[in-house]
N, C-alpha and C positions, 0 to 999 in steps of 0.2 A: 592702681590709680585708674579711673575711671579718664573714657575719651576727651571728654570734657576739659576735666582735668588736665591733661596729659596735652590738651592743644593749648590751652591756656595758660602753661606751663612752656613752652614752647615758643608761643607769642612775647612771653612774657620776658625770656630769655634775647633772644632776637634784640628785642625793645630796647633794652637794657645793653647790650654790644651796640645798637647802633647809636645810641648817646651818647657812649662811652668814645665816641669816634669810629669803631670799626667799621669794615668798611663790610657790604654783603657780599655773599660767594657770586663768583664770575659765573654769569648766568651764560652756555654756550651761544654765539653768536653766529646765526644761519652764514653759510657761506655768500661770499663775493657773488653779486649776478654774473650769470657767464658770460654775460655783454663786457663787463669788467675783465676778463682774463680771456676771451675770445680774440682770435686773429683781429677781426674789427672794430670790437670795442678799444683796442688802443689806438687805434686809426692817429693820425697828425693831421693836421686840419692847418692847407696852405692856401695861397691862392696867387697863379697864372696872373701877370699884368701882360699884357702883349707887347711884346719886341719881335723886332724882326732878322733878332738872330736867336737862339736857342737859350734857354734860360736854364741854370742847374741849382738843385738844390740840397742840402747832404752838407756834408759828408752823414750817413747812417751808417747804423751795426745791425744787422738783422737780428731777431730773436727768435729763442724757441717757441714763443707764442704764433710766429705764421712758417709755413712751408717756402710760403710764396713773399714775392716781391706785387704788390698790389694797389689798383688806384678808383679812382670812382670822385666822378666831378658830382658837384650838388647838382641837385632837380634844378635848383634858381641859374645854374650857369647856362650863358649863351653858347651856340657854338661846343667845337668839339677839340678835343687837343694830342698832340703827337706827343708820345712818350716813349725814352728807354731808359734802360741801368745802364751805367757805366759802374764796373766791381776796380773802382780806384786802386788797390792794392796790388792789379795784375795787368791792368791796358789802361790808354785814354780813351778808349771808341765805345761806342755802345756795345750793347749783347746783340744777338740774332744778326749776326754779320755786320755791325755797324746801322742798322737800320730802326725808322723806330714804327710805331704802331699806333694806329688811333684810337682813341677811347672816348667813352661817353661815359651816362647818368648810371651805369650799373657797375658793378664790383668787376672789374678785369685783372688779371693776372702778367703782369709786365714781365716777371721773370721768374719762373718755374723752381720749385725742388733747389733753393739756396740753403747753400750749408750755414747754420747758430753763426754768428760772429762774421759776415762775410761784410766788409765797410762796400760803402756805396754811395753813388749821387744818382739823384733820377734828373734825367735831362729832358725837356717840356720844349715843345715848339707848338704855336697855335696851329690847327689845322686849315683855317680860314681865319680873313679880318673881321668876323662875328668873335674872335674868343677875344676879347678887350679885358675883362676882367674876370678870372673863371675862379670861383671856388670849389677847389676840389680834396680830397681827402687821402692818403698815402699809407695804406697796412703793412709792416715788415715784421 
Protein backbone atom coordinates (compact mmCIF):
# COMPACT_ATOMS: atom_id res chain seq x y z
CA UNK A 1 0.00 0.00 0.00
CA UNK A 2 1.27 3.20 -1.01
CA UNK A 3 1.55 6.39 1.70
CA UNK A 4 -1.19 7.80 0.48
CA UNK A 5 -3.03 5.17 0.67
CA UNK A 6 -2.16 3.99 3.98
CA UNK A 7 -2.86 7.68 5.53
CA UNK A 8 -6.12 7.71 3.89
CA UNK A 9 -6.85 4.64 5.19
CA UNK A 10 -6.03 5.72 8.63
CA UNK A 11 -8.11 8.92 8.40
CA UNK A 12 -10.58 7.16 7.05
CA UNK A 13 -10.63 4.59 9.92
CA UNK A 14 -10.41 7.36 12.87
CA UNK A 15 -13.53 9.00 10.80
CA UNK A 16 -15.50 6.17 11.12
CA UNK A 17 -14.85 5.41 15.25
CA UNK A 18 -15.47 8.86 15.98
CA UNK A 19 -19.19 8.74 14.39
CA UNK A 20 -19.46 5.65 15.71
CA UNK A 21 -19.28 7.61 19.30
CA UNK A 22 -15.70 6.58 20.09
CA UNK A 23 -14.17 8.66 21.83
CA UNK A 24 -10.06 9.63 20.62
CA UNK A 25 -6.86 8.32 22.60
CA UNK A 26 -6.11 10.50 25.69
CA UNK A 27 -3.79 12.75 24.30
CA UNK A 28 -1.00 13.15 27.45
CA UNK A 29 -1.66 16.42 29.31
CA UNK A 30 1.45 18.59 30.14
CA UNK A 31 1.77 18.80 33.85
CA UNK A 32 0.18 21.19 36.63
CA UNK A 33 2.23 24.62 36.44
CA UNK A 34 4.43 24.52 39.56
CA UNK A 35 2.71 27.54 40.75
CA UNK A 36 -0.22 24.95 41.12
CA UNK A 37 1.77 22.22 43.44
CA UNK A 38 4.40 24.80 44.76
CA UNK A 39 4.53 25.90 48.63
CA UNK A 40 2.75 29.29 47.22
CA UNK A 41 0.90 28.60 44.74
CA UNK A 42 -1.62 27.08 47.43
CA UNK A 43 -1.34 30.05 49.45
CA UNK A 44 -4.98 30.90 51.52
CA UNK A 45 -5.95 34.23 50.76
CA UNK A 46 -7.34 35.98 54.24
CA UNK A 47 -7.64 39.24 55.38
CA UNK A 48 -6.65 41.13 58.91
CA UNK A 49 -9.81 43.65 60.05
CA UNK A 50 -8.24 45.43 62.99
CA UNK A 51 -9.15 44.55 66.64
CA UNK A 52 -7.40 45.50 69.39
CA UNK A 53 -6.93 42.14 70.74
CA UNK A 54 -5.25 39.43 68.60
CA UNK A 55 -7.23 37.73 65.98
CA UNK A 56 -6.74 33.80 65.10
CA UNK A 57 -7.33 31.93 62.28
CA UNK A 58 -7.07 28.01 61.71
CA UNK A 59 -7.49 25.68 62.82
CA UNK A 60 -4.76 24.24 59.67
CA UNK A 61 -2.99 20.88 58.89
CA UNK A 62 0.20 21.64 57.30
CA UNK A 63 1.16 19.87 54.12
CA UNK A 64 3.86 18.23 52.31
CA UNK A 65 3.63 20.92 49.93
CA UNK A 66 5.64 23.65 52.45
CA UNK A 67 8.48 23.08 54.96
CA UNK A 68 7.50 26.18 56.43
CA UNK A 69 4.49 27.82 58.14
CA UNK A 70 4.49 31.20 55.93
CA UNK A 71 2.69 34.61 55.26
CA UNK A 72 2.97 37.70 52.94
CA UNK A 73 0.52 40.61 53.18
CA UNK A 74 -0.64 42.03 49.45
CA UNK A 75 1.31 45.07 48.01
CA UNK A 76 -2.36 46.85 48.38
CA UNK A 77 -2.13 46.33 52.19
CA UNK A 78 -1.64 49.21 54.59
CA UNK A 79 0.58 48.91 57.51
CA UNK A 80 2.29 45.93 58.76
CA UNK A 81 1.03 42.99 60.95
CA UNK A 82 2.32 40.87 64.03
CA UNK A 83 2.05 37.15 63.59
CA UNK A 84 2.55 33.59 65.30
CA UNK A 85 1.64 29.76 65.20
CA UNK A 86 0.04 28.54 68.02
CA UNK A 87 0.67 24.22 67.09
CA UNK A 88 -3.04 23.73 68.95
CA UNK A 89 -2.43 20.04 69.50
CA UNK A 90 0.45 20.77 72.07
CA UNK A 91 0.14 24.62 73.88
CA UNK A 92 -2.14 27.58 73.67
CA UNK A 93 0.88 30.14 73.32
CA UNK A 94 2.49 31.04 70.47
CA UNK A 95 5.95 29.39 68.92
CA UNK A 96 9.30 31.48 69.63
CA UNK A 97 8.61 31.71 73.38
CA UNK A 98 5.21 33.03 73.12
CA UNK A 99 6.24 36.02 71.02
CA UNK A 100 5.22 37.06 67.72
CA UNK A 101 7.08 38.77 64.73
CA UNK A 102 6.22 41.42 62.11
CA UNK A 103 5.77 40.99 58.73
CA UNK A 104 5.17 42.77 55.62
CA UNK A 105 4.58 42.68 51.42
CA UNK A 106 7.36 39.76 51.08
CA UNK A 107 7.06 35.93 51.56
CA UNK A 108 8.31 35.48 55.57
CA UNK A 109 8.55 32.33 57.35
CA UNK A 110 6.34 32.34 60.75
CA UNK A 111 7.49 28.81 61.67
CA UNK A 112 10.30 26.88 60.37
CA UNK A 113 10.98 22.94 59.51
CA UNK A 114 6.89 21.81 60.60
CA UNK A 115 6.30 18.31 60.59
CA UNK A 116 3.17 17.03 57.37
CA UNK A 117 0.09 16.96 59.53
CA UNK A 118 1.11 19.44 62.45
CA UNK A 119 -2.76 21.41 63.11
CA UNK A 120 -2.39 25.09 63.81
CA UNK A 121 -3.92 28.74 64.09
CA UNK A 122 -1.91 31.72 63.01
CA UNK A 123 -2.53 34.37 65.57
CA UNK A 124 -2.45 38.12 63.77
CA UNK A 125 -2.24 41.42 65.77
CA UNK A 126 -1.92 44.79 63.74
CA UNK A 127 1.42 46.16 64.17
CA UNK A 128 0.12 49.80 64.22
CA UNK A 129 -3.51 51.57 63.67
CA UNK A 130 -2.45 51.75 59.76
CA UNK A 131 -3.34 47.80 59.52
CA UNK A 132 -7.42 48.38 59.36
CA UNK A 133 -7.95 46.20 56.65
CA UNK A 134 -4.82 43.97 55.61
CA UNK A 135 -5.03 41.42 52.78
CA UNK A 136 -2.69 38.96 53.19
CA UNK A 137 -2.02 35.43 52.14
CA UNK A 138 -1.00 32.09 54.50
CA UNK A 139 1.44 29.11 52.80
CA UNK A 140 1.51 25.81 54.90
Amino acid sequence: MTRTRRTAAVLAAATALLAAGATAPAVAQPEKAAADTSCYGGAKSLTYRYSTAAVEYGTYTTTSRCSDINIKLSSSATGFLDACVVFVDHTTLCNHDNTYSTFGPQWATVATDVKDGTRFKLRVHAYDTDAQNVPFQLAF
